[in-house]
Backbone atoms as SQL, in Angstrom:
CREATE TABLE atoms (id INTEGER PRIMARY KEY, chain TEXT, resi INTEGER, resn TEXT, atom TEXT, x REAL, y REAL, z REAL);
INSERT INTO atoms VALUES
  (1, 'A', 1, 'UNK', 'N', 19.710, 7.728, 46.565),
  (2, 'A', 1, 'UNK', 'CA', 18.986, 7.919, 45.336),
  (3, 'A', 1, 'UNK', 'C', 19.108, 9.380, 44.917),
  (4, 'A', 2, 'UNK', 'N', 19.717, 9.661, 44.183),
  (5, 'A', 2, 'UNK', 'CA', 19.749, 10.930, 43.175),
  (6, 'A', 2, 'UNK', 'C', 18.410, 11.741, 43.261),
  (7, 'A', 3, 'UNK', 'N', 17.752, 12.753, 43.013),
  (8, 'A', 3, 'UNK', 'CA', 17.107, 13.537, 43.113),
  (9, 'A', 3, 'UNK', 'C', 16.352, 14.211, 41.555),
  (10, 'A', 4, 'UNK', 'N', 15.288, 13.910, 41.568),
  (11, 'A', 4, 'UNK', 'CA', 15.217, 14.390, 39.868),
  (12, 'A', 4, 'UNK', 'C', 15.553, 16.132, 39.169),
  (13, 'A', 5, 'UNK', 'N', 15.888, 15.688, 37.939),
  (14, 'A', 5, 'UNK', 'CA', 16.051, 17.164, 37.826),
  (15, 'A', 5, 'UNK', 'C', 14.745, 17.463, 37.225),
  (16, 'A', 6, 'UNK', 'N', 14.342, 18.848, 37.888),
  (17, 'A', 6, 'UNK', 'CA', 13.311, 19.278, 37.151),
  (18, 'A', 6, 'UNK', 'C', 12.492, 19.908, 35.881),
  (19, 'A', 7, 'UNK', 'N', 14.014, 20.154, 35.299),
  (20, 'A', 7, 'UNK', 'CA', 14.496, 20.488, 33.554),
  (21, 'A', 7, 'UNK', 'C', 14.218, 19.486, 32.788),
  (22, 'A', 8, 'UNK', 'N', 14.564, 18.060, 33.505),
  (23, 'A', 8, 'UNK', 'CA', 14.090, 16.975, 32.395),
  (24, 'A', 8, 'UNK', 'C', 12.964, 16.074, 32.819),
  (25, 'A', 9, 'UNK', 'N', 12.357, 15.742, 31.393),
  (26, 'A', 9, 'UNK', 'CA', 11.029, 15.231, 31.413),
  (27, 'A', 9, 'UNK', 'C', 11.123, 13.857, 32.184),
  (28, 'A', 10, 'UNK', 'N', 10.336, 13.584, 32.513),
  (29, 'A', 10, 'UNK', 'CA', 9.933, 12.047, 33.678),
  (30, 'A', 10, 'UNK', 'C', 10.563, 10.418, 32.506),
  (31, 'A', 11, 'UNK', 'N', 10.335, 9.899, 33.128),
  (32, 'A', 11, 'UNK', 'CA', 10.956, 8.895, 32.251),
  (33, 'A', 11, 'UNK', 'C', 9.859, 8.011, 31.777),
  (34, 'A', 12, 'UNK', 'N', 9.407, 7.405, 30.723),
  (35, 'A', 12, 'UNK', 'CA', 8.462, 6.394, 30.418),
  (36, 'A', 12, 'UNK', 'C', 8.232, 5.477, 30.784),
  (37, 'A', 13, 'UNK', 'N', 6.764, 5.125, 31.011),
  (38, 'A', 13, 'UNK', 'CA', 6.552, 4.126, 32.305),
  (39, 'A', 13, 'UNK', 'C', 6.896, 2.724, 31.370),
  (40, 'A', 14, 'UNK', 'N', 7.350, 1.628, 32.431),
  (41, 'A', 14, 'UNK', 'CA', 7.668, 0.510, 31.857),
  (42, 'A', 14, 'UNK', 'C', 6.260, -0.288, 31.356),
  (43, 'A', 15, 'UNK', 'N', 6.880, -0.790, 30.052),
  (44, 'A', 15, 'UNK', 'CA', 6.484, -1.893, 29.825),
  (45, 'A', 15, 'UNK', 'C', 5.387, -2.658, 29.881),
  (46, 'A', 16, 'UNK', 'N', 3.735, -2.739, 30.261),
  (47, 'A', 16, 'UNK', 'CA', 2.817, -3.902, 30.536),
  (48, 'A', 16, 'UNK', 'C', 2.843, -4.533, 29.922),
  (49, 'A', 17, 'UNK', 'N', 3.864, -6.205, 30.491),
  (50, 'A', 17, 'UNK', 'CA', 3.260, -7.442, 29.146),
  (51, 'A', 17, 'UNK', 'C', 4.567, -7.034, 28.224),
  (52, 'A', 18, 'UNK', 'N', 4.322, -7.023, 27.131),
  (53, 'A', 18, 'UNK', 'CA', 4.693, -6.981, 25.840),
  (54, 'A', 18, 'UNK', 'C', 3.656, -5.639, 24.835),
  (55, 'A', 19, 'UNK', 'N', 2.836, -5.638, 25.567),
  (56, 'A', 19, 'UNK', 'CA', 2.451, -3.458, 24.978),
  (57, 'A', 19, 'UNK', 'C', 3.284, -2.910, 25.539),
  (58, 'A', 20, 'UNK', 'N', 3.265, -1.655, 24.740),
  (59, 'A', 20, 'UNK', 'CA', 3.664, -0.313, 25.243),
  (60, 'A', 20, 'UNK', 'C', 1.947, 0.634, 25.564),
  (61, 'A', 21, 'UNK', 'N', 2.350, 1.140, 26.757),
  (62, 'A', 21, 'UNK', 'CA', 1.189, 2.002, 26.908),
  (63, 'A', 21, 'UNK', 'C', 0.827, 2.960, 26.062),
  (64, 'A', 22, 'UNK', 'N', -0.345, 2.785, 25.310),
  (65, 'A', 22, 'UNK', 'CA', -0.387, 3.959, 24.532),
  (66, 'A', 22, 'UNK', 'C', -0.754, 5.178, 24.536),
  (67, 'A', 23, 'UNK', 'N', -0.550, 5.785, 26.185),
  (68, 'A', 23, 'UNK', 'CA', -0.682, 7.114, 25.946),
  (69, 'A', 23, 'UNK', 'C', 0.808, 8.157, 25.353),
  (70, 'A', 24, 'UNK', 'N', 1.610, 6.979, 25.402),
  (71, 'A', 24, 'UNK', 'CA', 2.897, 6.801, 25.673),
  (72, 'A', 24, 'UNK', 'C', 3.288, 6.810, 23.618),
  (73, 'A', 25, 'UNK', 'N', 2.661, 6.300, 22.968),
  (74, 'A', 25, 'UNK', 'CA', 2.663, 5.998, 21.308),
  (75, 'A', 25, 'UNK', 'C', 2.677, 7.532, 20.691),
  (76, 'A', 26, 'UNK', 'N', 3.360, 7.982, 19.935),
  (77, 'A', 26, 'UNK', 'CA', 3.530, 9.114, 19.595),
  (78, 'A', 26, 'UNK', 'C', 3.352, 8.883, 18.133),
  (79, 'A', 27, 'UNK', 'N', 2.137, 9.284, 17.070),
  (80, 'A', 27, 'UNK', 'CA', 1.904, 8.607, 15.685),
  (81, 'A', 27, 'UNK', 'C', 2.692, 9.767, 15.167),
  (82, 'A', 28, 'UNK', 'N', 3.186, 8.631, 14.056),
  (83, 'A', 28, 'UNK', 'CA', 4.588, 9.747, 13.195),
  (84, 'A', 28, 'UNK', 'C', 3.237, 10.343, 11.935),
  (85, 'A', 29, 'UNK', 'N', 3.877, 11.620, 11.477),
  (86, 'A', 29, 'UNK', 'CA', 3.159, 12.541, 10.411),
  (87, 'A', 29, 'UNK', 'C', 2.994, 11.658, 8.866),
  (88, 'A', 30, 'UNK', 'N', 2.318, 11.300, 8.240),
  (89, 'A', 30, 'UNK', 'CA', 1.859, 10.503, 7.032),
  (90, 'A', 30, 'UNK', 'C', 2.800, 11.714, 6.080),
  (91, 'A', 31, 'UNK', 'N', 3.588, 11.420, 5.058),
  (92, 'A', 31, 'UNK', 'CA', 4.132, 11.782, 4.425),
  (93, 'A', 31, 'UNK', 'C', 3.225, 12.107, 3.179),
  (94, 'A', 32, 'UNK', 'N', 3.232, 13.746, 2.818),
  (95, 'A', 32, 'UNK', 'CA', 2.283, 13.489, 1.619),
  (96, 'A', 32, 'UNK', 'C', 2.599, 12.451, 0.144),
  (97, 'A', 33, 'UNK', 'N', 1.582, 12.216, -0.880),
  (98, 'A', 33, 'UNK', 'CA', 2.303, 11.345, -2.058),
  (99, 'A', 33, 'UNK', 'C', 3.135, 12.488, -3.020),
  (100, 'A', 34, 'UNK', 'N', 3.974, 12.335, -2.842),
  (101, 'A', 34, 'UNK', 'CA', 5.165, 12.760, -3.813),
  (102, 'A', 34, 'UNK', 'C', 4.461, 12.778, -5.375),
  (103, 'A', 35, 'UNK', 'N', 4.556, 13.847, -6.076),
  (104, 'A', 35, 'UNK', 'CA', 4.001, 13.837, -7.278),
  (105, 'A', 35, 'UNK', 'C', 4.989, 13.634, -8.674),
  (106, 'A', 36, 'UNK', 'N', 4.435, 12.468, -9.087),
  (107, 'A', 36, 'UNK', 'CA', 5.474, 12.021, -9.767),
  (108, 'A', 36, 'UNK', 'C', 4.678, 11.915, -11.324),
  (109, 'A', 37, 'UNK', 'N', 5.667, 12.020, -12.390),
  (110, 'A', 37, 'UNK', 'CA', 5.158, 11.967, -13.623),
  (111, 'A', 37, 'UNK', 'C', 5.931, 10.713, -14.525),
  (112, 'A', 38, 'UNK', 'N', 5.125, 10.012, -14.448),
  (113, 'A', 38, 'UNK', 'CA', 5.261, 8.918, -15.410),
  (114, 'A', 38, 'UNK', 'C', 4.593, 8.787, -16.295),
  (115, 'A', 39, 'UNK', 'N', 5.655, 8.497, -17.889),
  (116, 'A', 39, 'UNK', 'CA', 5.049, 9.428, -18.876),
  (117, 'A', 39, 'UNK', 'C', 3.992, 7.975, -19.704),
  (118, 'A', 40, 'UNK', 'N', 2.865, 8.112, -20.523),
  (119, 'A', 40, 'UNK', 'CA', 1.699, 7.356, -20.770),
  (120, 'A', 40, 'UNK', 'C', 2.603, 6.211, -21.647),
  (121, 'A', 41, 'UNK', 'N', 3.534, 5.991, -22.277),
  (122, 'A', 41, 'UNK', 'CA', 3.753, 4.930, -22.830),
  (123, 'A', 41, 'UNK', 'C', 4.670, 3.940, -21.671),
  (124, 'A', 42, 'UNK', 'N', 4.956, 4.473, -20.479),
  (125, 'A', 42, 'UNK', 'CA', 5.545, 3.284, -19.835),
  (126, 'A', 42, 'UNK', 'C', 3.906, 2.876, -19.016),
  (127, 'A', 43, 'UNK', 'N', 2.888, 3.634, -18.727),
  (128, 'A', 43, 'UNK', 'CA', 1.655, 2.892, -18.612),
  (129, 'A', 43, 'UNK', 'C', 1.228, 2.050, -19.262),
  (130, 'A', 44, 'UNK', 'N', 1.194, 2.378, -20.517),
  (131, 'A', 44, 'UNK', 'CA', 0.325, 1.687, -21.714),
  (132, 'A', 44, 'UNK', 'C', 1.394, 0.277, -21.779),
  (133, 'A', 45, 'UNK', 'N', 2.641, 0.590, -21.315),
  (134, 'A', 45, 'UNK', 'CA', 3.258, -1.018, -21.181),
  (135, 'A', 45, 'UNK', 'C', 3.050, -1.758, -19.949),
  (136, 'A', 46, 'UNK', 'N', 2.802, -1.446, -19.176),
  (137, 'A', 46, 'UNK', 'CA', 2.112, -2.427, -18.228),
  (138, 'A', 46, 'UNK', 'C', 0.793, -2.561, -18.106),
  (139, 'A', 47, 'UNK', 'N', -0.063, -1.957, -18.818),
  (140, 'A', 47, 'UNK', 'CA', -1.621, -1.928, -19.336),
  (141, 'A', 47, 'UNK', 'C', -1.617, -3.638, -19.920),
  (142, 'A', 48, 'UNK', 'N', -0.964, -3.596, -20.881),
  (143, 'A', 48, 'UNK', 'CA', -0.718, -5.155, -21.593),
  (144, 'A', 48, 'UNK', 'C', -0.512, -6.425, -20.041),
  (145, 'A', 49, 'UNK', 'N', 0.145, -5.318, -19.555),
  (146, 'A', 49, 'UNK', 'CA', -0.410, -7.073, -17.866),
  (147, 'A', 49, 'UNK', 'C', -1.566, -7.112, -17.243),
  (148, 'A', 50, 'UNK', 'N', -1.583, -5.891, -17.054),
  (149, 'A', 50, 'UNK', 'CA', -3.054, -6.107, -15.972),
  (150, 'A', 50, 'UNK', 'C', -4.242, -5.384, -16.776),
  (151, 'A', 51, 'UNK', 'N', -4.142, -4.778, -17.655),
  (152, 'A', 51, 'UNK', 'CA', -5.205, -4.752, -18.441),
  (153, 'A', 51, 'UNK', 'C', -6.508, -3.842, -17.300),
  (154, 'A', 52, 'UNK', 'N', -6.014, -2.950, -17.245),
  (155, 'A', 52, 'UNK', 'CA', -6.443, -1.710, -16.309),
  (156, 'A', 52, 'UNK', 'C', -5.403, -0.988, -16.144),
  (157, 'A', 53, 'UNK', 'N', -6.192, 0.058, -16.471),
  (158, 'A', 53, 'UNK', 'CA', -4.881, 1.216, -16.595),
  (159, 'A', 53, 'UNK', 'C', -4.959, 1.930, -15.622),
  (160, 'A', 54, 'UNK', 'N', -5.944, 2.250, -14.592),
  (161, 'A', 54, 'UNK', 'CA', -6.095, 2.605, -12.770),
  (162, 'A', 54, 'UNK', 'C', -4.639, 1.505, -12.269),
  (163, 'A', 55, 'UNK', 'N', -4.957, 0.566, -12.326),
  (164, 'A', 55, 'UNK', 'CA', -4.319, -0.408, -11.293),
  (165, 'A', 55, 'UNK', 'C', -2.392, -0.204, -11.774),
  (166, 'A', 56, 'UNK', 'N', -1.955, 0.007, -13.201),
  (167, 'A', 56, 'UNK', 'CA', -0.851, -0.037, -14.038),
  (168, 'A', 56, 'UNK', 'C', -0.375, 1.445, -13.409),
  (169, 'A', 57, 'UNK', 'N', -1.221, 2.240, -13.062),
  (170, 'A', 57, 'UNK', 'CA', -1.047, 4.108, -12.254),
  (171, 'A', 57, 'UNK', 'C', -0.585, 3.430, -11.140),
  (172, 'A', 58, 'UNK', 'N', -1.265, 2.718, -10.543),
  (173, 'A', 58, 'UNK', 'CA', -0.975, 2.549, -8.961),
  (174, 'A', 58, 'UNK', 'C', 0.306, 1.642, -8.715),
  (175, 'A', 59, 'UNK', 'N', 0.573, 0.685, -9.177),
  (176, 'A', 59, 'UNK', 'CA', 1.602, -0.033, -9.453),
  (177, 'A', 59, 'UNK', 'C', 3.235, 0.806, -9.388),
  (178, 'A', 60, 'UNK', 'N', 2.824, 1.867, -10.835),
  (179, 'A', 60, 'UNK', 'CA', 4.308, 2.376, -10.882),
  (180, 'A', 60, 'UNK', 'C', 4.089, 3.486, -9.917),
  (181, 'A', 61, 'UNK', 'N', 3.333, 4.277, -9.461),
  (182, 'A', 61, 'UNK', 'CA', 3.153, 5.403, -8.208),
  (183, 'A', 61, 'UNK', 'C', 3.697, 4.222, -7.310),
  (184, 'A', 62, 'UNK', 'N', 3.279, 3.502, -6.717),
  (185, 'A', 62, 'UNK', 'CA', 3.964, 2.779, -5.971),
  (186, 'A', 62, 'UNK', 'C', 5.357, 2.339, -5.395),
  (187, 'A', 63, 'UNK', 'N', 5.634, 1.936, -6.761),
  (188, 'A', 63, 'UNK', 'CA', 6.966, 1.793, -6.785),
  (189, 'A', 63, 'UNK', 'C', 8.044, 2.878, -6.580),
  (190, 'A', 64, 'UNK', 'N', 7.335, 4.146, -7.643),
  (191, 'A', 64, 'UNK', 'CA', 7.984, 5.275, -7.043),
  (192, 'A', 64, 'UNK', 'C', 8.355, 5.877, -6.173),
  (193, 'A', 65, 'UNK', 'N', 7.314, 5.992, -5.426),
  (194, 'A', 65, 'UNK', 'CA', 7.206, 6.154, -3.934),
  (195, 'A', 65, 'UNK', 'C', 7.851, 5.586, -3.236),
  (196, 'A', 66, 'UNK', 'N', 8.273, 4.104, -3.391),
  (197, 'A', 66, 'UNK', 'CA', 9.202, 2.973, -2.660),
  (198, 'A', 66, 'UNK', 'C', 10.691, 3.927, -3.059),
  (199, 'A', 67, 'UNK', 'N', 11.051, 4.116, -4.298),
  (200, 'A', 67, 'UNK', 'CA', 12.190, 4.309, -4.952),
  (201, 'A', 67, 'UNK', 'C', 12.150, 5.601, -5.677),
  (202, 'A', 68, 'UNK', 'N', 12.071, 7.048, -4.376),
  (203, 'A', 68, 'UNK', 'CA', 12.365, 8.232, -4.991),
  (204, 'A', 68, 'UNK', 'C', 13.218, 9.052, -6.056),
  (205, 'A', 69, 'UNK', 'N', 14.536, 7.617, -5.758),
  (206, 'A', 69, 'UNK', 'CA', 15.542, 8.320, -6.767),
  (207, 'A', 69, 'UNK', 'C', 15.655, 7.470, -8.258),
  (208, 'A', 70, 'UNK', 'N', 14.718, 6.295, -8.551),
  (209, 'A', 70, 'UNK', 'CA', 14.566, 5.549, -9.703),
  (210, 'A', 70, 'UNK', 'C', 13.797, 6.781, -10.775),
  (211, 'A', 71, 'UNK', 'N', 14.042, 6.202, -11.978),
  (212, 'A', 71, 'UNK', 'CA', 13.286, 7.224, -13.358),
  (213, 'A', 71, 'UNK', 'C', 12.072, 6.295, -13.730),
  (214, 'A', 72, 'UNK', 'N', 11.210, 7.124, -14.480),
  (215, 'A', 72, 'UNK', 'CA', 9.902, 6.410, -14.805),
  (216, 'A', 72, 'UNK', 'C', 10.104, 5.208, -15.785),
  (217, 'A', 73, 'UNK', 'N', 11.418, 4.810, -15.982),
  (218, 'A', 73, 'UNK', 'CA', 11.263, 3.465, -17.074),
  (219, 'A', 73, 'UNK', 'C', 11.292, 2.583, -15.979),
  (220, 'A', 74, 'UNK', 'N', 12.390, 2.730, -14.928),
  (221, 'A', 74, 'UNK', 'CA', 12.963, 1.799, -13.579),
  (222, 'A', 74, 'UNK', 'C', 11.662, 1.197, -12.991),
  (223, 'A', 75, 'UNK', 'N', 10.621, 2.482, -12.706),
  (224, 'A', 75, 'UNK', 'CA', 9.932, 1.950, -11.958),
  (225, 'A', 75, 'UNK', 'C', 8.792, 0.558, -13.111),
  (226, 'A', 76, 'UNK', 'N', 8.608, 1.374, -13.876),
  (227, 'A', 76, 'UNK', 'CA', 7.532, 0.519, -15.051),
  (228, 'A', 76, 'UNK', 'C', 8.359, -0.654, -14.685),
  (229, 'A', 77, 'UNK', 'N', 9.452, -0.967, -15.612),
  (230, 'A', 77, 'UNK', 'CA', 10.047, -2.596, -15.320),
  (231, 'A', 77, 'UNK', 'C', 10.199, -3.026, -14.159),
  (232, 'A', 78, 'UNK', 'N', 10.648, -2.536, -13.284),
  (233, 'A', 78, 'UNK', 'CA', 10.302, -2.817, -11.728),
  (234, 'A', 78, 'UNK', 'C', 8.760, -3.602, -11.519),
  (235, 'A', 79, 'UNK', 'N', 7.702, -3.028, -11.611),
  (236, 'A', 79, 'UNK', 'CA', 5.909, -2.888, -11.632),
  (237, 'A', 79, 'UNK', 'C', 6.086, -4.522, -12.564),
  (238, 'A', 80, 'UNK', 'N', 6.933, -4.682, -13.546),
  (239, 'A', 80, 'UNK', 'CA', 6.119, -5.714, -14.258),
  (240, 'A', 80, 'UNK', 'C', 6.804, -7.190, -14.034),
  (241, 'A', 81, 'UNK', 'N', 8.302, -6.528, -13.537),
  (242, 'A', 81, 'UNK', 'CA', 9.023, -7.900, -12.986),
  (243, 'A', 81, 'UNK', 'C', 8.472, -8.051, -11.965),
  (244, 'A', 82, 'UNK', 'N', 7.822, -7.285, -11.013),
  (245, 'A', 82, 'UNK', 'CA', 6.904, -7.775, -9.601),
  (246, 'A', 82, 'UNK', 'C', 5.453, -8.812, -10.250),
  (247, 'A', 83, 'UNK', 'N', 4.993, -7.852, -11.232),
  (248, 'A', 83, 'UNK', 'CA', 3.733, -8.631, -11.512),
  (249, 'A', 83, 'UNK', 'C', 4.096, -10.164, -11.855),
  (250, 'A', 84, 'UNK', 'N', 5.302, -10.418, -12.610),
  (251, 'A', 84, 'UNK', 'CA', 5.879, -11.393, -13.547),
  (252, 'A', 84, 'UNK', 'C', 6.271, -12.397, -12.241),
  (253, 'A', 85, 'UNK', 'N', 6.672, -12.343, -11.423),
  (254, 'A', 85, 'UNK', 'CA', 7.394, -12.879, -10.376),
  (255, 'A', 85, 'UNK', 'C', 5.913, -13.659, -10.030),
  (256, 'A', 86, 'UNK', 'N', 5.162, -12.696, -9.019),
  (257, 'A', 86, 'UNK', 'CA', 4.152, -13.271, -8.530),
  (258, 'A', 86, 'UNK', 'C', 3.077, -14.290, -9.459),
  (259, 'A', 87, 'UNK', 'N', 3.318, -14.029, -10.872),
  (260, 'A', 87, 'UNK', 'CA', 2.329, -14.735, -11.746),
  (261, 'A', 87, 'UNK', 'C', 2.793, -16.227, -11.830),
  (262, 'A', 88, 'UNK', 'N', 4.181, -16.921, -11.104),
  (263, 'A', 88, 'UNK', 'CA', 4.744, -17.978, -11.437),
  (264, 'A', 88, 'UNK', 'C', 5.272, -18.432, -9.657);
């Protein structure tokens, strides 16, 4: 049997079950929300679906967030073909 080196870290204990031990879970850093400007008339067009204009913010922030490199029309039609989909 080989001899450990003492330069490198121990190896992770196996397995219990189907967990992983969680002293062992290393939580990744929450990414802040990316600040994005989507301009009030692609709101005010998905306002006409959901008829709240909080929820029509959160929708295309959403999407944005999904799709950093889309423009604020992409995401709006994106937001309303999702709403449109799920309504049928």
């Amino acid at each position: 049997m080989a001899t450990p080196n003492p330069n490198q870290p121990p190896p992770p204990p196996p397995c219990v079950g189907s967990k992983l031990n969680p002293a062992y879970i290393i939580p990744l850093p929450k990414r802040p929300a990316t600040p994005v400007h989507i301009p009030l008339w692609e709101i005010a067009r998905l306002d006409k679906y959901t008829g709240n204009r909080a929820a029509s913010e959160r929708l295309v922030r959403a999407v944005s967030v999904a799709n950093p490199t889309r423009d604020a029309k992409w995401c709006a039609d994106k937001a309303i073909h999702d709403l449109e989909r799920d309504r049928h």
